[in-house]
Biopython code that builds the backbone (N, CA, C, O; Angstrom):
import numpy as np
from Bio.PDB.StructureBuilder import StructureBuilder

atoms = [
    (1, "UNK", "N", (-29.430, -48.363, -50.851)),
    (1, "UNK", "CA", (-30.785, -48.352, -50.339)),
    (1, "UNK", "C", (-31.315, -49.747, -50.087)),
    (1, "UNK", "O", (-32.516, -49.970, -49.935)),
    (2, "UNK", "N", (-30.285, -50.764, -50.043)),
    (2, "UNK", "CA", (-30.748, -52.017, -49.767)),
    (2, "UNK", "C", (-31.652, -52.788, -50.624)),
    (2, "UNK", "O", (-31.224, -53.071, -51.743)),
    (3, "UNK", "N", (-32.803, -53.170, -50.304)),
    (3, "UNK", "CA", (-33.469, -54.237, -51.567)),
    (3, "UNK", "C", (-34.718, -53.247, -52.002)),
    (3, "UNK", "O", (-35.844, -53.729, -52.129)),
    (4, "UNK", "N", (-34.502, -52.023, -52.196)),
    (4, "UNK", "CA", (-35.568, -50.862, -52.120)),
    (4, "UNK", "C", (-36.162, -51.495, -53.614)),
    (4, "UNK", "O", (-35.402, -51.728, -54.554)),
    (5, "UNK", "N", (-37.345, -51.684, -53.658)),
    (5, "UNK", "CA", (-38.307, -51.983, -55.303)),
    (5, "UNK", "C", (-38.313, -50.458, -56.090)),
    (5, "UNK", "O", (-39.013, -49.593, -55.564)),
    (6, "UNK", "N", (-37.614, -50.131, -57.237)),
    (6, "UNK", "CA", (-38.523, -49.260, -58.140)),
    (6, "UNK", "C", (-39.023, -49.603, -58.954)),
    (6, "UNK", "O", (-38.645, -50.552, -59.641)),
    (7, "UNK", "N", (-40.123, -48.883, -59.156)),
    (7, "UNK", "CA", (-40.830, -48.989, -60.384)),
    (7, "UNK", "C", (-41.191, -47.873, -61.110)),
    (7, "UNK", "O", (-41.399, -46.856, -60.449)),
    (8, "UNK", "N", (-41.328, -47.807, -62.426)),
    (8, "UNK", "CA", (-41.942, -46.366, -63.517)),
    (8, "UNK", "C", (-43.615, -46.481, -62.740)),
    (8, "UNK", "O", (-44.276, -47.287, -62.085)),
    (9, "UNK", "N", (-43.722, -45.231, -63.264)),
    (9, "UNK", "CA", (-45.336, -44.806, -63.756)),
    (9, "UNK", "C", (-45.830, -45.902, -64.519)),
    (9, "UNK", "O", (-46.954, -46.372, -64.343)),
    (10, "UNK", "N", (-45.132, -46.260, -65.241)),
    (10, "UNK", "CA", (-45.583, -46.945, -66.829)),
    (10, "UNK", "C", (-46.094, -48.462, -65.982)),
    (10, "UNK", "O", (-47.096, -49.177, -66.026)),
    (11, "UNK", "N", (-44.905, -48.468, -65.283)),
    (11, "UNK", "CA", (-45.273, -50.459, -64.246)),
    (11, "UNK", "C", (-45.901, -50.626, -63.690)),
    (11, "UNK", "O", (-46.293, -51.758, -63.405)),
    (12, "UNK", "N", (-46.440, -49.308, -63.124)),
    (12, "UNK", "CA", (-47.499, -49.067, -61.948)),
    (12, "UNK", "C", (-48.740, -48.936, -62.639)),
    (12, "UNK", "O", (-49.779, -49.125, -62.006)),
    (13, "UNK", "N", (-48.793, -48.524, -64.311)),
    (13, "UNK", "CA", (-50.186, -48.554, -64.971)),
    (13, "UNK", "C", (-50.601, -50.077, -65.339)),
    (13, "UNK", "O", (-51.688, -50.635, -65.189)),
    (14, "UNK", "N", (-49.443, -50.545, -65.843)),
    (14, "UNK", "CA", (-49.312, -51.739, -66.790)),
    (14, "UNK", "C", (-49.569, -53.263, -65.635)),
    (14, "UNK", "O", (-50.058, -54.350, -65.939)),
    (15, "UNK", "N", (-49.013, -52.782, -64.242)),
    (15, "UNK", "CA", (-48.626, -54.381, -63.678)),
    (15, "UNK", "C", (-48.924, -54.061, -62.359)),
    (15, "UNK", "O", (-48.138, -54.166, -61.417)),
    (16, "UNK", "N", (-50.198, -53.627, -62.301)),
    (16, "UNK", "CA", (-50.734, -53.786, -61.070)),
    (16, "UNK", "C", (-51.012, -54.350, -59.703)),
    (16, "UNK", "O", (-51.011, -54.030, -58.515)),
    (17, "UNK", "N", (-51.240, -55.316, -60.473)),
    (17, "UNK", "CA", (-51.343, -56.957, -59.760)),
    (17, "UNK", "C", (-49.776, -57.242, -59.175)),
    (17, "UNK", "O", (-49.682, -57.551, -57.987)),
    (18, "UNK", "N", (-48.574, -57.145, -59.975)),
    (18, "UNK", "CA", (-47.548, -57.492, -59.755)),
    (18, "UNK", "C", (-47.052, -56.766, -58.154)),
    (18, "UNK", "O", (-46.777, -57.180, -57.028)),
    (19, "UNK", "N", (-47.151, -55.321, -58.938)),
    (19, "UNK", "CA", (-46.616, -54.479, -57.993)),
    (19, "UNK", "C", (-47.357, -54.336, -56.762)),
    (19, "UNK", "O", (-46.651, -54.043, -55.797)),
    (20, "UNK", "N", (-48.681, -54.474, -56.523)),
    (20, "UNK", "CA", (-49.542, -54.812, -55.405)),
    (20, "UNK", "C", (-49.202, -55.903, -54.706)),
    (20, "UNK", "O", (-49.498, -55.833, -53.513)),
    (21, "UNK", "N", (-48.534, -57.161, -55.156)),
    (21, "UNK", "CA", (-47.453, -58.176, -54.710)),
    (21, "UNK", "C", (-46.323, -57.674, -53.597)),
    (21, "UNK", "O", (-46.309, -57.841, -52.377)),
    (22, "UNK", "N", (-45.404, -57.011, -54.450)),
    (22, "UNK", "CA", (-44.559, -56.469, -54.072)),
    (22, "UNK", "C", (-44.881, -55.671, -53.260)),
    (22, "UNK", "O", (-43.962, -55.663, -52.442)),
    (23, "UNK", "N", (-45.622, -54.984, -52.966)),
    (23, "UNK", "CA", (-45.872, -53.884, -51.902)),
    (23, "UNK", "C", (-46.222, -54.750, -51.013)),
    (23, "UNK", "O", (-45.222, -54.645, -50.302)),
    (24, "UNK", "N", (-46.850, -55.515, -50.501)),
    (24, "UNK", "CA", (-47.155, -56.862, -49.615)),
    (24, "UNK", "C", (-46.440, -57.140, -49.481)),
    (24, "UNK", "O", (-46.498, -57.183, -48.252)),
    (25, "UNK", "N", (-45.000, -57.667, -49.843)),
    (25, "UNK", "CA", (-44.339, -58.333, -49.926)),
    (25, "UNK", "C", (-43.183, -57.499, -48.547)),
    (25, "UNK", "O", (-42.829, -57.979, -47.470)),
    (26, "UNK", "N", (-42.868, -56.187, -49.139)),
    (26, "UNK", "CA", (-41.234, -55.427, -49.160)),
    (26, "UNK", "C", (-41.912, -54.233, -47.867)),
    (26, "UNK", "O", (-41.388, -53.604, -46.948)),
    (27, "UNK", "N", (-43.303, -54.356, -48.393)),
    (27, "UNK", "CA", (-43.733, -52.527, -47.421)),
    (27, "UNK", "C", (-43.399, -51.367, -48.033)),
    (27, "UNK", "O", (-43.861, -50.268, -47.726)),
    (28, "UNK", "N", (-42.371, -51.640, -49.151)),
    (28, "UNK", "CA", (-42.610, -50.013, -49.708)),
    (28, "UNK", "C", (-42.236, -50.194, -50.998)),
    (28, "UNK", "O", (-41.637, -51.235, -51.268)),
    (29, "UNK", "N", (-42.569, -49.024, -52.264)),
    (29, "UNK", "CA", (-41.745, -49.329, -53.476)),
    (29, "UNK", "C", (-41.636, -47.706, -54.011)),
    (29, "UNK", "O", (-42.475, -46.833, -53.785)),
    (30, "UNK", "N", (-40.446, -47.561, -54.735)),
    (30, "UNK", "CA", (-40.306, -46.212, -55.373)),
    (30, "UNK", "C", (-40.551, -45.898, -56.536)),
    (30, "UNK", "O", (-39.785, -46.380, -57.371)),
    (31, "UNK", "N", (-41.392, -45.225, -56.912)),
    (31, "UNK", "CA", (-41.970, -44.883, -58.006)),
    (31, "UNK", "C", (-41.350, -43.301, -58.510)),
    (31, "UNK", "O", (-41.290, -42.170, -58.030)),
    (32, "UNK", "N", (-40.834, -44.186, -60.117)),
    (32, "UNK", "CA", (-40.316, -43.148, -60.627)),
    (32, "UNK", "C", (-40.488, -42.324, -61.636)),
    (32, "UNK", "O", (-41.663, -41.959, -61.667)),
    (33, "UNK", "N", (-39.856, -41.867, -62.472)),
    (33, "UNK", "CA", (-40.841, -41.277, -63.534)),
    (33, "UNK", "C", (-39.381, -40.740, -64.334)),
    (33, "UNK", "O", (-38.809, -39.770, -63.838)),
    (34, "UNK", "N", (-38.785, -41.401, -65.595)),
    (34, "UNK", "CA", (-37.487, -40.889, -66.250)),
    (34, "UNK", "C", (-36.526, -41.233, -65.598)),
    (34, "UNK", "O", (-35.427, -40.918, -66.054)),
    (35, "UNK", "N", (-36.565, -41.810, -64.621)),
    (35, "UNK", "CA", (-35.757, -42.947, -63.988)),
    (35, "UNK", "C", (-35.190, -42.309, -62.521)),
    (35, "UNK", "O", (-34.274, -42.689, -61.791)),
    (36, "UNK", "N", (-36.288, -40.988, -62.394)),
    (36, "UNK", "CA", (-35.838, -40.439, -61.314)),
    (36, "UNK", "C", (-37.099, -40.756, -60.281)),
    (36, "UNK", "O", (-38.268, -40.913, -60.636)),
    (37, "UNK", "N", (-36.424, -40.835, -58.465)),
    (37, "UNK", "CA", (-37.533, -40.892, -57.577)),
    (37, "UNK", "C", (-38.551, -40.313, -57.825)),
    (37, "UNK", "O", (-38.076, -39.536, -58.654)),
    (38, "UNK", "N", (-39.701, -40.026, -57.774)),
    (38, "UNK", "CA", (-40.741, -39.112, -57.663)),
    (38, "UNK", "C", (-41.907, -39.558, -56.737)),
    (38, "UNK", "O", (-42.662, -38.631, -56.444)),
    (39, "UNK", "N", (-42.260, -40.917, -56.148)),
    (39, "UNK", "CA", (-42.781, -40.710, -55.120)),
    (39, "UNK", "C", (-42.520, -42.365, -54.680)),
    (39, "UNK", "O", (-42.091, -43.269, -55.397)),
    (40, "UNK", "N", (-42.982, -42.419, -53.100)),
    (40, "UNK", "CA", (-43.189, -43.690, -51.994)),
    (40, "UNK", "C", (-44.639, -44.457, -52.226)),
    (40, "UNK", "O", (-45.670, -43.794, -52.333)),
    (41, "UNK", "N", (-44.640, -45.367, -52.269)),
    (41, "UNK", "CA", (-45.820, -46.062, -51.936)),
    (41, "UNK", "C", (-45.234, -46.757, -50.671)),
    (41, "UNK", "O", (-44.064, -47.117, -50.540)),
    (42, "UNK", "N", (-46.462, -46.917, -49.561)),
    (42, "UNK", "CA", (-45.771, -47.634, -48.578)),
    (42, "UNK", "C", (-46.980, -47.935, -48.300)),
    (42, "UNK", "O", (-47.887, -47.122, -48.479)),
    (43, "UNK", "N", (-47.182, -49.134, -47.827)),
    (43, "UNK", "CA", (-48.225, -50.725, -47.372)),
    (43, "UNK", "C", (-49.154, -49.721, -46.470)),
    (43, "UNK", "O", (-48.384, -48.960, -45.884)),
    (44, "UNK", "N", (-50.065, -49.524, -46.246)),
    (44, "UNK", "CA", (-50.949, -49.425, -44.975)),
    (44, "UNK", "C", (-52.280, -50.489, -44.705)),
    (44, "UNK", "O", (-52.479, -51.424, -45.482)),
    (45, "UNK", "N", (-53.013, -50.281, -43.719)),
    (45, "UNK", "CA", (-53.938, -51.370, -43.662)),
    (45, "UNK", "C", (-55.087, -49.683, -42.867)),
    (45, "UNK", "O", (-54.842, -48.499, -42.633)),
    (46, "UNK", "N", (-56.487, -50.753, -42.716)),
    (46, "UNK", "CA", (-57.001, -50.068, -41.916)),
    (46, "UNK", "C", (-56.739, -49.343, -40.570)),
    (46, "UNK", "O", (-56.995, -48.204, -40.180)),
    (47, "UNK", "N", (-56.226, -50.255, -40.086)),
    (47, "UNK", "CA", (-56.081, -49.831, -38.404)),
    (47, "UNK", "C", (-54.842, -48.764, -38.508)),
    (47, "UNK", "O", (-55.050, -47.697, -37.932)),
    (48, "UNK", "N", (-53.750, -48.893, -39.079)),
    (48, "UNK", "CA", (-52.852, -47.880, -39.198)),
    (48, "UNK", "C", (-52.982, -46.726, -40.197)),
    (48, "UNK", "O", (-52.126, -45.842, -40.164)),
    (49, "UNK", "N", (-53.400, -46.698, -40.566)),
    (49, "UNK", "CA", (-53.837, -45.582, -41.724)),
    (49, "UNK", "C", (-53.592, -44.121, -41.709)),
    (49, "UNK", "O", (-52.892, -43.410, -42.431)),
    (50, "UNK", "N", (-54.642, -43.763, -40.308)),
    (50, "UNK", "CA", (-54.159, -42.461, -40.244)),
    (50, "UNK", "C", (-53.522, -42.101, -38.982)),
    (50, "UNK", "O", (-53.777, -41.052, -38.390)),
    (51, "UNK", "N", (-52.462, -43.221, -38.462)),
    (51, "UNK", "CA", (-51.176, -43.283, -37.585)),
    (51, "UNK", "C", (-50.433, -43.130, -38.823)),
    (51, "UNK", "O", (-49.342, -42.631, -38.550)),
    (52, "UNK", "N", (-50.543, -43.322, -39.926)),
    (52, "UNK", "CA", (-49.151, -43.487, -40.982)),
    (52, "UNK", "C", (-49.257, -42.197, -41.873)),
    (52, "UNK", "O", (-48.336, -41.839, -42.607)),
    (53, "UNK", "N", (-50.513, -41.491, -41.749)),
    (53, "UNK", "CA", (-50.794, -40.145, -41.940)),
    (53, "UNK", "C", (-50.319, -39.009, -41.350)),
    (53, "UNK", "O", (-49.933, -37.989, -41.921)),
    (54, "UNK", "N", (-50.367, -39.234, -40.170)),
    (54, "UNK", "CA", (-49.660, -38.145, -39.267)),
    (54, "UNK", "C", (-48.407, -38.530, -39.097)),
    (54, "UNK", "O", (-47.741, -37.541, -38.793)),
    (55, "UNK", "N", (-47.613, -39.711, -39.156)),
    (55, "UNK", "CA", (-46.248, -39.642, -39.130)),
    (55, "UNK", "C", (-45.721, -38.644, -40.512)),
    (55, "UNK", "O", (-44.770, -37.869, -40.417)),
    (56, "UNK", "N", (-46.437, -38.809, -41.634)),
    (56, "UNK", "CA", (-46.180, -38.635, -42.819)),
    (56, "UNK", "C", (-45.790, -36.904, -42.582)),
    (56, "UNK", "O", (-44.786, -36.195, -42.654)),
    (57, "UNK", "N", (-47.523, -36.713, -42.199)),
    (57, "UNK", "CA", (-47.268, -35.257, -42.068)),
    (57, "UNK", "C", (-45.916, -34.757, -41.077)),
    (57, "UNK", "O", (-45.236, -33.803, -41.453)),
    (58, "UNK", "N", (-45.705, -35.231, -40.235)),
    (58, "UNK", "CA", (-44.862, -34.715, -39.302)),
    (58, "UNK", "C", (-43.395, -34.681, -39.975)),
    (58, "UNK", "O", (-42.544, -33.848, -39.667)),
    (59, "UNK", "N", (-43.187, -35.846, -41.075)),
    (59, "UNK", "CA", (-42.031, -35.486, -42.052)),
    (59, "UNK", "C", (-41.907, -34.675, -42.878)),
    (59, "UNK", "O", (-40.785, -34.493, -43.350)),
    (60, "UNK", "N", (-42.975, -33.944, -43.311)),
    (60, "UNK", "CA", (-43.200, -33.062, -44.251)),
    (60, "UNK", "C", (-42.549, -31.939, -43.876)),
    (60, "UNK", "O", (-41.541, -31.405, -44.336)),
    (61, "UNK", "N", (-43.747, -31.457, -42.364)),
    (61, "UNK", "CA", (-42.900, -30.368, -41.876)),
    (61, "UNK", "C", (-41.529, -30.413, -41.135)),
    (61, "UNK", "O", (-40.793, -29.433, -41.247)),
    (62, "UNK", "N", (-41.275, -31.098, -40.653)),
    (62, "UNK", "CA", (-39.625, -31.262, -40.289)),
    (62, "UNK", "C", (-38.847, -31.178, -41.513)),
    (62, "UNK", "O", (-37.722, -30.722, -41.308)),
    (63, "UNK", "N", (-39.139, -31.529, -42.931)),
    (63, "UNK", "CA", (-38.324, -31.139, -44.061)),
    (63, "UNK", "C", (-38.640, -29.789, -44.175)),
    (63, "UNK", "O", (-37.630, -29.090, -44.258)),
    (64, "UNK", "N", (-39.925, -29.048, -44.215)),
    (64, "UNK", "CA", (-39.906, -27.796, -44.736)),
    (64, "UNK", "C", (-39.063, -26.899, -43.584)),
    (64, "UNK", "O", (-38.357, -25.940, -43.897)),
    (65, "UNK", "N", (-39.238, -27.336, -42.296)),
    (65, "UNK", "CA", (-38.690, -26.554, -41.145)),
    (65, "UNK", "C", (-36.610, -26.568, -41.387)),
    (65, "UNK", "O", (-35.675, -25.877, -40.981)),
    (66, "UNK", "N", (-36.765, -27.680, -42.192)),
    (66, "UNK", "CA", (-35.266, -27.704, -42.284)),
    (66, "UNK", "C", (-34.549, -27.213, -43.255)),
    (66, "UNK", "O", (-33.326, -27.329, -43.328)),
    (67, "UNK", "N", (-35.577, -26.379, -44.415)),
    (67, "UNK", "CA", (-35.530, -25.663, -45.622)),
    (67, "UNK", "C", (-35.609, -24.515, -45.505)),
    (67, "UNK", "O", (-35.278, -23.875, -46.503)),
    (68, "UNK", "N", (-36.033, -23.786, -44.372)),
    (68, "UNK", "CA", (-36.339, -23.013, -44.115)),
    (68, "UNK", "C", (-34.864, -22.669, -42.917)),
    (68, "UNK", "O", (-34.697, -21.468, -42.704)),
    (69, "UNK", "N", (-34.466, -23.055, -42.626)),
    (69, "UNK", "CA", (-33.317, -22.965, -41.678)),
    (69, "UNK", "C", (-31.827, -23.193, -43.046)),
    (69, "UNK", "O", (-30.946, -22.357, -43.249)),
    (70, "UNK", "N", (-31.905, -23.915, -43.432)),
    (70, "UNK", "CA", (-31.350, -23.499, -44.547)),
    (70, "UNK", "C", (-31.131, -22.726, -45.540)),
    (70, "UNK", "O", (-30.038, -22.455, -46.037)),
    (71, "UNK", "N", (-32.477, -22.247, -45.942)),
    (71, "UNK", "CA", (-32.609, -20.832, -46.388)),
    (71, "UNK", "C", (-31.926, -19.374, -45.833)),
    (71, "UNK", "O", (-31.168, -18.585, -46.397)),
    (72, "UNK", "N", (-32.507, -19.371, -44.535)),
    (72, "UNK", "CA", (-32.304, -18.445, -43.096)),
    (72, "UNK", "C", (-30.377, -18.410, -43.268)),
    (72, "UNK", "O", (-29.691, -17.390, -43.343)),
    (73, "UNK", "N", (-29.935, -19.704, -43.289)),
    (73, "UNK", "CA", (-28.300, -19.721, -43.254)),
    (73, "UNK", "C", (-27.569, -18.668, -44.393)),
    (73, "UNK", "O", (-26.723, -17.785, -44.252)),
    (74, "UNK", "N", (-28.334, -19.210, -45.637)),
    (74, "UNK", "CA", (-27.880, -18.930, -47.195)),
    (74, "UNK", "C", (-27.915, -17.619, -47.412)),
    (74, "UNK", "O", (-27.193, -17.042, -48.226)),
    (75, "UNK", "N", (-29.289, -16.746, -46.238)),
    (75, "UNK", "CA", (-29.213, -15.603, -46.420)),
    (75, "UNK", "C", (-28.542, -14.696, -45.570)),
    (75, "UNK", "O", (-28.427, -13.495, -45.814)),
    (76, "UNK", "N", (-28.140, -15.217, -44.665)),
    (76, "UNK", "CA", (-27.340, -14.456, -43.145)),
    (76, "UNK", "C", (-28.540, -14.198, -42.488)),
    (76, "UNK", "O", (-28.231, -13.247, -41.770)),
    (77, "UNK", "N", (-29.790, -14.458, -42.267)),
    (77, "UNK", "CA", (-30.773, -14.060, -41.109)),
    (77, "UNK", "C", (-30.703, -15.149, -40.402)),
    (77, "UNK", "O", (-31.634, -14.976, -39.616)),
    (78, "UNK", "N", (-30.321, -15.971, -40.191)),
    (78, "UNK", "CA", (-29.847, -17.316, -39.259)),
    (78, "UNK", "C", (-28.932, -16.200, -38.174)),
    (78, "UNK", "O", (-29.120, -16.212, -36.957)),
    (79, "UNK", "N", (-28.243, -15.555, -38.643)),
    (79, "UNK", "CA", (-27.470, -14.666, -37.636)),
    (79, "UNK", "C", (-27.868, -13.419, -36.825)),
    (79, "UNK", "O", (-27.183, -12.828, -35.991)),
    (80, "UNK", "N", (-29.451, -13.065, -37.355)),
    (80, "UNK", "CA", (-29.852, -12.099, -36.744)),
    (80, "UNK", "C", (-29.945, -12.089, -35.165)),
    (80, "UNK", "O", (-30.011, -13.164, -34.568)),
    (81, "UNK", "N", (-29.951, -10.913, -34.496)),
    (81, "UNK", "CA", (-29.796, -10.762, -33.258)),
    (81, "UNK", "C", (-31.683, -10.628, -32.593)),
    (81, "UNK", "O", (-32.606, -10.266, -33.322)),
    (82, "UNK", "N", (-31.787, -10.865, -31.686)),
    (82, "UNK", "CA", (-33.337, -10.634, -31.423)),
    (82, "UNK", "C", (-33.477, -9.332, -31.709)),
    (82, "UNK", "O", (-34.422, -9.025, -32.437)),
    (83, "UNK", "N", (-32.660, -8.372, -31.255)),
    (83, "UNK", "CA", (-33.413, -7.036, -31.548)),
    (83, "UNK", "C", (-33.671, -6.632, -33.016)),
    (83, "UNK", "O", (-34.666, -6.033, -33.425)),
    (84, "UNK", "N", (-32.412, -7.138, -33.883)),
    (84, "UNK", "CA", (-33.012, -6.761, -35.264)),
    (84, "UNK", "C", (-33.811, -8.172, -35.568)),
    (84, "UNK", "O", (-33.850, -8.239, -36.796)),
    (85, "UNK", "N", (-34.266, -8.977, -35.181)),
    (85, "UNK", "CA", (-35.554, -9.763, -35.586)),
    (85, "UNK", "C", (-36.827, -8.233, -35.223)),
    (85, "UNK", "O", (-37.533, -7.665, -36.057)),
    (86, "UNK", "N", (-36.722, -7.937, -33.694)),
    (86, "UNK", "CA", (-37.797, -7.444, -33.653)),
    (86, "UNK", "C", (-38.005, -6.050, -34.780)),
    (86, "UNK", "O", (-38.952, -5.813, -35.530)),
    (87, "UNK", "N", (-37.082, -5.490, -34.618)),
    (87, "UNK", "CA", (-36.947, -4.335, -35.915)),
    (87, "UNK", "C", (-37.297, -4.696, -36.939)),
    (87, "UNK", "O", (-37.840, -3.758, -37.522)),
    (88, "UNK", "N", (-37.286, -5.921, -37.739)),
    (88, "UNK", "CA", (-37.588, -6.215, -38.946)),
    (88, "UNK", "C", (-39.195, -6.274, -39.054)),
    (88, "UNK", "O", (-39.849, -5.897, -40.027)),
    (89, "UNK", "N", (-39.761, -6.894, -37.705)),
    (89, "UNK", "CA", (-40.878, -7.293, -37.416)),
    (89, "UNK", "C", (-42.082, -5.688, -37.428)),
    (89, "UNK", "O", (-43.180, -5.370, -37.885)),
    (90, "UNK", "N", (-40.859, -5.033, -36.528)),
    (90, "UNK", "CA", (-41.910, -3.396, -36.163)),
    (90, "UNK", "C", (-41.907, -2.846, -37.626)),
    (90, "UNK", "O", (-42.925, -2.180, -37.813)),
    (91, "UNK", "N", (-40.688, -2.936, -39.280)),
    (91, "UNK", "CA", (-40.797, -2.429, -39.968)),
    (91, "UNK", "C", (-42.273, -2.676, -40.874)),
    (91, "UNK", "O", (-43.111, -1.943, -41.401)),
    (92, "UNK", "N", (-42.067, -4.072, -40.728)),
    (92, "UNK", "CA", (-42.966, -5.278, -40.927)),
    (92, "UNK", "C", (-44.659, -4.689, -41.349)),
    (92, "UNK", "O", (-45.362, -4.561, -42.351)),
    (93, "UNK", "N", (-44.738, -4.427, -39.688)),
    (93, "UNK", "CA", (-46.060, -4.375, -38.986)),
    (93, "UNK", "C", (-46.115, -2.874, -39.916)),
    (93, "UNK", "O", (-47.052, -2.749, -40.705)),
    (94, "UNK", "N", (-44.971, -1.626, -39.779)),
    (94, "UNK", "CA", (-45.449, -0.566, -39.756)),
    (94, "UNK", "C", (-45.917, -0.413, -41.537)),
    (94, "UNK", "O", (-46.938, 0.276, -41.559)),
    (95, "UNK", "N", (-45.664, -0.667, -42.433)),
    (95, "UNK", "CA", (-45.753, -0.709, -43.539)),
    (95, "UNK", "C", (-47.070, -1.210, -44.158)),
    (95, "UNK", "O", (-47.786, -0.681, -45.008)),
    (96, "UNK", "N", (-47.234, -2.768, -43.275)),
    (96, "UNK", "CA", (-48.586, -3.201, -43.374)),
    (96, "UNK", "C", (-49.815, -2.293, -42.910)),
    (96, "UNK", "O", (-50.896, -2.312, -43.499)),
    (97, "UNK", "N", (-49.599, -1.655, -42.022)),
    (97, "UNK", "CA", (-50.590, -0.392, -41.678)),
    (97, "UNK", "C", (-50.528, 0.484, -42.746)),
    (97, "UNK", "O", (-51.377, 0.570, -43.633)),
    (98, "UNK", "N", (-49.382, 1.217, -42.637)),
    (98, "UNK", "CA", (-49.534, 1.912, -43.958)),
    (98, "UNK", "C", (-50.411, 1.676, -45.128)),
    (98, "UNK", "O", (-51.162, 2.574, -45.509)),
    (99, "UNK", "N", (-50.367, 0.561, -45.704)),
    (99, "UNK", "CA", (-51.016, -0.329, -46.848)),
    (99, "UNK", "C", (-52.181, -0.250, -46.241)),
    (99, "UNK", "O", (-53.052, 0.147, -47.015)),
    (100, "UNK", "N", (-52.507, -0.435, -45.315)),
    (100, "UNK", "CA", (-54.222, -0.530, -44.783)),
    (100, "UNK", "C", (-55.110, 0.464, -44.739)),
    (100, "UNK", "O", (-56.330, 0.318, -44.813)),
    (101, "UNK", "N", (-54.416, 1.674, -44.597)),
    (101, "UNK", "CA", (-55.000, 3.575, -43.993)),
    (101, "UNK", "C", (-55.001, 3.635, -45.240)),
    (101, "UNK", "O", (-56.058, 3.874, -45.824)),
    (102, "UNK", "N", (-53.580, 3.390, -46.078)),
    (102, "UNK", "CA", (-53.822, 4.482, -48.552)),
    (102, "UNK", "C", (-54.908, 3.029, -48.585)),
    (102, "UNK", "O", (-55.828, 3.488, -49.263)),
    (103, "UNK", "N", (-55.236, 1.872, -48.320)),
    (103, "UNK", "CA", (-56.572, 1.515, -49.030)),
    (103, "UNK", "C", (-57.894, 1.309, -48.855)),
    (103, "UNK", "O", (-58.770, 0.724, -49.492)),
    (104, "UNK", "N", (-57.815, 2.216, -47.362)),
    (104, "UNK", "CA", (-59.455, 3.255, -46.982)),
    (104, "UNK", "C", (-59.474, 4.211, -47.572)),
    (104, "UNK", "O", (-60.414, 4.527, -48.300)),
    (105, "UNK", "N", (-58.398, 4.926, -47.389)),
    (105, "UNK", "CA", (-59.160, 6.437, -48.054)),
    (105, "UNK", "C", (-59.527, 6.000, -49.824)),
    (105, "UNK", "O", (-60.057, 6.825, -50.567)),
]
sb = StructureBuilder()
sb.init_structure("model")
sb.init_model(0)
sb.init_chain("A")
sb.init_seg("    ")
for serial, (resi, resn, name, xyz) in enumerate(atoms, 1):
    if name == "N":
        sb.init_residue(resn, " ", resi, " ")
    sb.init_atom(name, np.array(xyz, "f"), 0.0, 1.0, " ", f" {name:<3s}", serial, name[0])
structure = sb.get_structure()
């Protein structure tokens, strides 16, 4: 990971100043917790802020979209055919009605 900075929770309570250095310094640092990743700090300023927000978000969902296709694999519905997509969909729909009519009466 090249000259990537980590740091604990504990460094990030304790050495503020330091690590606020370092983030100036590098642009990003990894913060860990038991010596495992657990999150990014990465530099922003005003003007980029919420350009570095929406990139963020847009990684989020491209990971969940890619968890979800992975999932889809693990279960064999990655292989479904459109028509049994739509069949699954009409069972789907018809059931949810069902559920809707037994909780009027």
């Amino acid at each position: 990971m090249g000259n990537m900075n980590f740091v604990s929770f504990r460094e990030l309570r304790t050495s503020t100043a330091k690590i606020s250095d370092m983030l100036t310094e590098d642009g990003k640092i990894v913060v860990t917790c038991n010596g495992k990743p657990k999150a990014i700090m990465i530099q922003v300023n005003e003007t980029d802020f919420e350009d570095t927000l929406a990139v963020l978000n847009q990684v989020k969902l491209a990971r969940a979209i890619n968890n979800i296709r992975k999932a889809a694999q693990r279960s064999g519905a990655s292989e479904m055919t459109l028509d049994e997509i739509n069949a699954e969909i009409a069972q789907s729909r018809k059931v949810r009605r069902q559920r809707s009519v037994s909780s009027d009466v």
